[in-house]
N, C-alpha and C positions, 0 to 999 in steps of 0.2 A: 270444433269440439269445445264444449262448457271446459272451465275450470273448476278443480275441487269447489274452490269457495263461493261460483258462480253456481253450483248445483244446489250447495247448503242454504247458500239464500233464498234461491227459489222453492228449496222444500219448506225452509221454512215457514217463509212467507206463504206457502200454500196452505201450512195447516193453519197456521193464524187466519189467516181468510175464514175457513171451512169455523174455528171454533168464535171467531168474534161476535154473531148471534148470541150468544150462551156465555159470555164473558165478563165479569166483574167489573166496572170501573176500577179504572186504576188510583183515581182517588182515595176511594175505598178498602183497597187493598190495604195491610199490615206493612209495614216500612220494609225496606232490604234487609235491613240491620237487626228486624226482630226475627230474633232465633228459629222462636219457638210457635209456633202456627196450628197447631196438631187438634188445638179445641177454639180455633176461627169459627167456623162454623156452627158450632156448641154453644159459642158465645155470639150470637148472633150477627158475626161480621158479613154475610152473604145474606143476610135478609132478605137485601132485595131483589136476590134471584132466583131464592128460595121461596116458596112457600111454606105456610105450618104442615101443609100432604104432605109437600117435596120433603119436606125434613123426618115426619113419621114414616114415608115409603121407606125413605133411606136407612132410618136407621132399626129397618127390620134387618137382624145378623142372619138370620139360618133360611137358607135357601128353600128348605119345603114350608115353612112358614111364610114367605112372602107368594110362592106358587099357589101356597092354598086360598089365599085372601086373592091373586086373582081370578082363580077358579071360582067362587065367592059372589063374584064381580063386585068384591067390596071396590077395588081398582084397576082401571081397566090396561091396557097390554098400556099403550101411547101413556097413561100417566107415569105409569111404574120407570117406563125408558126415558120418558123425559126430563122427570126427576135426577135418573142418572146423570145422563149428558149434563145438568145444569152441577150438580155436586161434582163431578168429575171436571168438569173446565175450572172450574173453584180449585180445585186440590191441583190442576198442571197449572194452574197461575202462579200457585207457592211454593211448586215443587220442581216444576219442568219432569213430567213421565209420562206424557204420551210421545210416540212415534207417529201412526198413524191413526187418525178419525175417522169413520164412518156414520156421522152423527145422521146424515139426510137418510141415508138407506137403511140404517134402523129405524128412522122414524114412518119408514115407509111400510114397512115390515109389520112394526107396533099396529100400525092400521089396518093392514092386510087382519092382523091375527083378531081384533076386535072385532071385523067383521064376520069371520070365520066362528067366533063365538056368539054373534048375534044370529046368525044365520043356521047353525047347528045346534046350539043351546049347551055345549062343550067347550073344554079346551081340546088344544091339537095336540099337546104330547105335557109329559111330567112339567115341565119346566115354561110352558105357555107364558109367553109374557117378562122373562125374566134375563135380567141383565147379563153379557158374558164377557167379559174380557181377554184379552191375549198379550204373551209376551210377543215381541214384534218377529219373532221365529216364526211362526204360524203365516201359513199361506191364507190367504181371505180374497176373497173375491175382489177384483179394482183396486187394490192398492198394490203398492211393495210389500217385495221381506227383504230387509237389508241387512238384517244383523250385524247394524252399526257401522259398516261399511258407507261410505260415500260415493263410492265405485257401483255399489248394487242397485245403485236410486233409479230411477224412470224404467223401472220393468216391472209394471204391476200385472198381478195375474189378473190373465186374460179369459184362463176357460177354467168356468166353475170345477169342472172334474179335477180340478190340481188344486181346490182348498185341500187344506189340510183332513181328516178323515175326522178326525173329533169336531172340525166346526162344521162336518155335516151330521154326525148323530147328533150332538147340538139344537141343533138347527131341526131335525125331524121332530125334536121332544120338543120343541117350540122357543128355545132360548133366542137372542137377539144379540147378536152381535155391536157393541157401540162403539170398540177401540182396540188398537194392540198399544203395547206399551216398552218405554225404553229398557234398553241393554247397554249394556257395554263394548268398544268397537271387538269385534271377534267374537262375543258373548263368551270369552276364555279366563274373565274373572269375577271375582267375588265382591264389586264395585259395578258405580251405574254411570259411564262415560263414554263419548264417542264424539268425534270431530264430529258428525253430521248432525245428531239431536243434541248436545250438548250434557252438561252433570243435573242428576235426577239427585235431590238432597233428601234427606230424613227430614219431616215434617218436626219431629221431636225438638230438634236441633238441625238450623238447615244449614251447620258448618260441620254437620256428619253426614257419614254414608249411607242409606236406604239399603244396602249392601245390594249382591247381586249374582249370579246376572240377571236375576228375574225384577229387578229393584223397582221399573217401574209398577209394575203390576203388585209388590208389595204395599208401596207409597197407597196406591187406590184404595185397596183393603182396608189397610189401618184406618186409615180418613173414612170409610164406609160409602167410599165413592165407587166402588164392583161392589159383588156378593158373589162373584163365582168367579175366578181365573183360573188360566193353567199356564205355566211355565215349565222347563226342564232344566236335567238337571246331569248333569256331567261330574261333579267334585261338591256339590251344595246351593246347585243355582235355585232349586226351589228352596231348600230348607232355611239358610243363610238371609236371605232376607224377610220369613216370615219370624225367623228368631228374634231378627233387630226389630223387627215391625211389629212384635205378639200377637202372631196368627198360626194359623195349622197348616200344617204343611204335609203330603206323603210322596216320599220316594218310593215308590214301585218299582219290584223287579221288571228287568229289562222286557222289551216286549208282551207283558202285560195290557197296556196302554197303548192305543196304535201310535207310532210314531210317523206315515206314511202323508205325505204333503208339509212335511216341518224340517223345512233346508238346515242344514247343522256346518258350522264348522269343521275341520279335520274329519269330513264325510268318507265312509268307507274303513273308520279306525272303530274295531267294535268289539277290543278286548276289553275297554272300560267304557261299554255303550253309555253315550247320552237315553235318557229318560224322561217322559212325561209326567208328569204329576201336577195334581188339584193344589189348590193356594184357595182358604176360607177362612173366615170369620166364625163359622162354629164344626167344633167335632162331629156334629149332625151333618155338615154339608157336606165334608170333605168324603164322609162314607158314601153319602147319598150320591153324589156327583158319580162320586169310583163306581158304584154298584150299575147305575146308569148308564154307564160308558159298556162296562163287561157285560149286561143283560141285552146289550143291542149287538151280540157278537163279532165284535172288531175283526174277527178273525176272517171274518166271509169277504175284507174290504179291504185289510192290509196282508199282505201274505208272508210277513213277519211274528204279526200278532200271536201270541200263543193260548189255543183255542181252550180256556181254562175259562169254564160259567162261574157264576157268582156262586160261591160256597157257603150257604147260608149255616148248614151245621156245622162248620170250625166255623163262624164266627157267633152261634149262638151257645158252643162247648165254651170257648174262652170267657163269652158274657158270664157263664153261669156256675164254670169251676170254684169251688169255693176256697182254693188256695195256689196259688199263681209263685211261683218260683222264679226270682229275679236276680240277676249278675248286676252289679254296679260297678261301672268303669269310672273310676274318677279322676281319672290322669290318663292321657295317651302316651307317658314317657317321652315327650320334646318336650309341649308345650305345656307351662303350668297353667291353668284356668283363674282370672280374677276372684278376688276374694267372692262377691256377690255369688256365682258360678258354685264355686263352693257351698257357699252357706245354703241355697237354694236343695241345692243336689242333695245333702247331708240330711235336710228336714224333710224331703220327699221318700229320702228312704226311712226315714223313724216313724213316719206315716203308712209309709207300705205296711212296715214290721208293726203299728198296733192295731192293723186291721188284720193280724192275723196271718198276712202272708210272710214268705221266705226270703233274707233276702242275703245272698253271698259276694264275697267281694269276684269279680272277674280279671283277673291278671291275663293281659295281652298286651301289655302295652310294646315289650319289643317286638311282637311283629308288626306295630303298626308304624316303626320306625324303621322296619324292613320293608313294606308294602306302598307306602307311599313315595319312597324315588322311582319303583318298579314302576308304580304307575306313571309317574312325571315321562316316563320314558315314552307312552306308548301317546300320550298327549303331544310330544315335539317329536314323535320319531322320524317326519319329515326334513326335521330341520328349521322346522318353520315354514316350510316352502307354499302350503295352502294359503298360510296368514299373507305371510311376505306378495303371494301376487295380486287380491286382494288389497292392500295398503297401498301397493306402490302401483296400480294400472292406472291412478290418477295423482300419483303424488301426492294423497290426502297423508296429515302427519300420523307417524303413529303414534299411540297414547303411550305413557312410559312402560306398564306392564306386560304392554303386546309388545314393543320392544325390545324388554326382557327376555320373553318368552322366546322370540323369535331368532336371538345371538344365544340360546342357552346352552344349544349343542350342535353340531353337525347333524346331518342325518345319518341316520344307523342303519348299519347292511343286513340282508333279510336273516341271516344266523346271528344276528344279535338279535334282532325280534322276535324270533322263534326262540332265542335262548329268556329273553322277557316274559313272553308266555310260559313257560317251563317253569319259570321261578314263580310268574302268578300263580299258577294252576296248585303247587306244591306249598305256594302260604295258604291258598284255600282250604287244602288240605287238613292243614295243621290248625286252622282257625277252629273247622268242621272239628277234627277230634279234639279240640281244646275244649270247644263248644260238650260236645257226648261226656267230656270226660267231668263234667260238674256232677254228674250222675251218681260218681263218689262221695260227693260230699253234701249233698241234699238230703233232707230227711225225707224226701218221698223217693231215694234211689235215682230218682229221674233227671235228665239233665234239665236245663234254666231252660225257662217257657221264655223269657223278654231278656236281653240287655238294657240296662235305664243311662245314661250316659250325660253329659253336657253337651250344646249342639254347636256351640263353636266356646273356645277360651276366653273371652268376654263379650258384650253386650255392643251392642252398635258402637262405634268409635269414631272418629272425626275421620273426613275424607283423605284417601291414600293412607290411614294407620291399620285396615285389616293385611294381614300377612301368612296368619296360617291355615289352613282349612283343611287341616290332619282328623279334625275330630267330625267331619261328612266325608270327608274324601275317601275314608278306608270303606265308607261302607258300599262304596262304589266300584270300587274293587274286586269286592266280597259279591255284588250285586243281591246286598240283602234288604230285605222291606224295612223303609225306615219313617217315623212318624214325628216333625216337632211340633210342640205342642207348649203355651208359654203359662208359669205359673207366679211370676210374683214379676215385680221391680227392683232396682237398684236403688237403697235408701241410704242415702250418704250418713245416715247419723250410726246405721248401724256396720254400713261395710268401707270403713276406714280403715287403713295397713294397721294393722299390730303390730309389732314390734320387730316378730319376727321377719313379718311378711317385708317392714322396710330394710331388713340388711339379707334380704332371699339376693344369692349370684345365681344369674340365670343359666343354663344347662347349658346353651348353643345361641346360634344368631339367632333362628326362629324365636328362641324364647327372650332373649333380648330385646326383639325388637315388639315383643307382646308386651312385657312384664311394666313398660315405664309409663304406656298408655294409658293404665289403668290411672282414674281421677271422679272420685263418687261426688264429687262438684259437680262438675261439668257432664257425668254420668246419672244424677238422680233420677232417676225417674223410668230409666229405660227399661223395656219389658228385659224378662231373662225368660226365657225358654229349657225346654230339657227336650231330650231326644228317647224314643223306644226303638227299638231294633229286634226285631221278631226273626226274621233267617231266609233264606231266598227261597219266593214266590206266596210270602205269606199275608197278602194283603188283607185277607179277612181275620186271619189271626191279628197281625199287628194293630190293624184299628181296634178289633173291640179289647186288647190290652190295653191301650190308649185309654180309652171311654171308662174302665176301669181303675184303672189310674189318675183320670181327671175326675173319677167319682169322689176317689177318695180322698186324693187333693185339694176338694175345694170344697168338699162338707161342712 
C-alpha cells in the first residue's frame, strides 16, 4: 500500500504531465518573490502562449456574449476551449488552483461540437462551445473527487451516470468541461489548503489567501482564466472568495440547485445544508447560468431538487418596482468590519437613498451572535468523526483548521441535536418576524424588499489571518438567497485608521484577532464587495435586486 506522500507525488506529477503541453516556461515566468501577478497576462507576460484570439476569447467576461459569438461562428467550440486551457495553466502556474485537468477530453469534445455545427448549421444547447469549471467537489467523468483529502485519490468516476447532475445539464446546453479546481483539506474552511494539492495563493498578493473553499475556482475567475464556475457553499464557500477575488457570487436556497453527484463533507448533516451556486465575472452570467440550470427541471434528475420553474414575473416585478425598500446591516455585533468595508457600505447606501429608494437601518445583530455557535454545532456534532477517519485512513497530516475543528467538541447525543434544532428553527423565527416587522417603520407599510450587508469584515487578508465568517455564515442558517457582488477597492490613501479607529478595543477574540490585520499598504487594491440578501427561496427576486443595485452603483 502507497504512502500518503507516495500518493501526493504521483498525483502530482500526474497533473503536471497532463498540463506541461500548455505550460509557460519557467523562464518566463514572474519571480517567487513577486507578489503581485494578477495583470501578467495583461501585461504581456504569457505572449507566447497566448495569442492576440487567445487573449480577445479570454477576455470576453459575460457568458451569453461569448455563446453568442460562437453561435456566430465568429469562434469556433476547439478555439474558445483552447484559449482557456492555455490562460488557465498560465494562472495554476502563479497560483497553484487546479485539482484535477481534463484538458484532452475537452479538446475532444470542442471538436465533436464543431462538427455537430458544421454538419447541422446550429449550436447544440445555450452554452455550445463554452468553458466550465468546477470546484473539485464535483463528480466528472475519469477523474477523482477528493475534497482535499489524500485518502480519496485513485477512485476516479468510473460510470458517467454518477457525474454530478449540473455537469450533465451542462453538458446537454453544450458547455465543456476543462477543470475542477482546488479546496481546502475537508472543504470545512474559508481558505484554499490541503496536504494533497498544496496552498492556492491570491493572484493580487500571492502571500494572501484566494479565500475559500471555492478558492481555486475563484483564482480562475479573477485571472479570466473560467467564465462559468460552480462551487458550494456551506458558511461562504462560494461567496468568500468571489468577495476577495471581485466577482459575483449566489447562494441559493437549499435544494434549488441540484446538489445530486457532489460528494460533501459531514454528508447526511442538513440542518445547515451545503449549497450549489454559480461563481461569474458578470451579473448577466450568474442569472443566465441559474435561469439555465432551473429551465432544464433539476427536479426530474435529483429527487431532492425542489420543483420551483424559473420565475420570470418576480424577477421582472423587482426589475421594474420603482422604489425598493432596504435594511442595512452594518455590524453583526462580534466582528467590527475594516475601515474600507465601511466606507464602501456607507456610500452605497447614500446611493440607494438618491435614487429615490428607502433605506433603514436593520438591527439583528444579537441574534446573529446567537445563531452562529448553534450553527458551529451541527458542523462538529459528530465530533469530528467524518473528518477524523478521512485524515487519518493514511496518516495524511491534518492542516491546522481541520485540526481545530476536529478537537473542538465531543460529539453530541441525539437530545442535544434535537435541542440545536429547536433553538435553530425559533432564531428563524424571530429573524422571519424581525424581518415583517420593518413594515412599521417604512414608508410604504411594507416590510424590507433586500437586506444590503458587508460580505465578510475585510477584504482578502494574508494566508491563515481569515477567522471570522459570521457575516455569510448566518445566512446559511437562515437558508436565505444571498448574492456578492464587488463594488470598489481598498485605497490606502483614503482608508487609513483615524484616530479613533487606532485606540478601537476589540469586543471578543473574534474581533481581536480581525481588527490588527487590517493594513491599506499591504491591502491597496483589493476588491471589497457587498452582500444582498432577499429571504428564502428567492433567487429571481434577489438577483434582479442585485442588477438594480449595480445599476445604480456604478452609473
Amino acid at each position: 500500500m502507497s504512502t500518503w506522500q507516495e500518493i501526493v507525488a504521483q498525483k502530482r506529477a500526474d497533473r503536471e504531465k497532463l498540463l506541461e503541453p500548455y505550460k509557460l516556461e519557467k523562464s518566463k515566468l514572474p519571480p517567487a518573490d513577486q507578489l503581485c501577478v494578477f495583470d501578467f497576462v495583461e501585461k504581456g507576460g504569457a505572449d507566447s502562449i497566448l495569442s492576440e484570439k487567445d487573449k480577445t476569447i479570454t477576455s470576453i467576461d459575460d457568458v451569453d456574449e461569448l455563446a453568442a459569438e460562437i453561435a456566430k461562428g465568429k469562434y469556433s467550440a476547439e478555439e474558445v476551449i483552447s484559449a482557456y486551457i492555455k490562460r488557465a495553466t498560465v494562472v495554476h502556474q502563479l497560483t497553484n488552483c487546479f485539482s484535477e485537468v481534463v484538458f484532452e477530453q475537452a479538446l475532444e469534445r470542442a471538436k465533436k461540437l464543431d462538427e455537430y455545427y458544421i454538419r447541422e448549421g446550429k449550436t447544440s444547447g445555450r452554452y455550445h462551445g463554452v468553458p466550465i469549471t468546477l470546484k473539485d467537489q464535483f463528480n466528472v467523468y475519469g477523474v477523482d473527487t477528493t475534497l482535499g483529502y489524500v485518502s480519496r485519490s485513485n477512485n476516479p468516476v468510473k460510470d458517467k451516470s454518477k457525474e454530478a447532475v449540473l455537469v450533465t445539464i451542462f453538458e446537454k446546453e453544450g458547455a465543456v468541461v476543462i477543470a475542477k479546481t482546488n479546496l481546502p483539506q475537508s472543504i470545512m474552511w474559508c481558505e484554499c489548503d490541503n496536504p494533497l494539492w498544496g496552498l492556492t495563493v491570491n493572484p493580487r498578493r500571492r502571500d494572501f489567501t484566494p479565500g475559500g473553499s471555492t478558492g481555486g475556482e475563484g483564482v480562475l475567475l479573477s485571472m479570466k482564466a473560467s467564465i462559468m464556475g460552480w462551487g458550494t457553499d456551506l458558511g461562504g464557500s462560494v461567496r468568500i472568495p468571489q468577495i476577495f477575488g471581485g466577482g459575483y457570487g449566489l447562494r441559493p436556497s437549499a435544494w434549488r440547485i441540484p446538489y445530486e453527484g457532489v460528494p460533501v463533507t459531514i454528508d447526511g448533516q442538513e440542518h445547515v445544508p451545503s449549497v450549489i451556486g454559480p461563481m461569474t465575472r458578470t451579473l448577466n452570467s450568474l442569472t443566465s447560468i441559474t435561469k439555465t440550470v432551473i429551465d432544464n427541471e433539476p427536479w426530474t434528475i435529483d429527487p431532492k431538487c425542489i420543483p420551483i420553474p424559473w420565475r420570470a414575473e418576480i424577477y421582472n416585478k423587482f426589475l421594474g418596482q420603482e422604489k425598493l425598500v432596504f435594511g442595512v446591516m452594518r455590524d453583526d455585533g462580534v466582528v467590527r468590519v475594516h475601515p474600507p468595508i465601511a466606507r464602501v457600505l456607507d456610500a452605497a447606501v447614500e446611493k440607494l437613498r438618491a435614487a429615490g429608494h428607502e433605506v433603514i437601518e436593520w438591527s439583528a445583530p444579537d441574534l446573529h451572535s446567537e445563531l452562529v455557535p448553534i450553527l458551529n454545532k451541527f458542523y462538529s456534532a459528530d465530533g469530528g468523526e467524518d473528518v477524523r477517519s478521512d485524515v487519518e485512513k493514511l496518516g495524511e497530516p491534518y492542516m491546522p483548521y481541520v485540526k481545530a475543528m476536529v478537537n473542538r467538541n465531543p460529539p453530541i447525543s441525539i437530545p442535544e441535536y434535537w435541542h440545536a434544532m429547536v433553538l435553530k428553527r425559533e432564531l428563524q423565527k424571530k429573524y422571519l418576524d424581525r424581518w415583517n416587522a420593518t413594515a412599521k417603520v417604512t414608508s410604504t407599510g411594507e416590510p424590507i424588499d433586500f437586506i444590503i450587508a458587508p460580505g465578510c469584515p475585510h477584504p482578502a487578508v494574508p494566508v491563515t489571518k481569515t477567522s471570522w465568517v459570521g457575516y455569510t455564515r448566518a445566512w446559511n442558517g437562515l437558508d436565505y438567497t444571498t448574492t456578492v457582488f464587488p463594488v470598489d477597492c481598498v485605497d490606502k490613501e483614503i482608508d487609513a485608521l483615524t484616530e479613533e479607529q487606532k485606540s478601537y478595543v476589540p469586543r471578543n477574540d473574534w474581533d481581536a484577532a480581525n481588527w490588527p490585520v487590517w493594513n491599506p499598504e499591504t491591502m491597496d487594491g483589493m476588491p471589497i464587495n457587498l452582500q444582498l440578501i432577499g429571504g428564502r427561496l428567492t433567487e429571481e427576486k434577489t438577483l434582479a435586486g442585485t442588477k438594480r443595485v449595480m445599476d445604480i452603483l456604478t452609473a
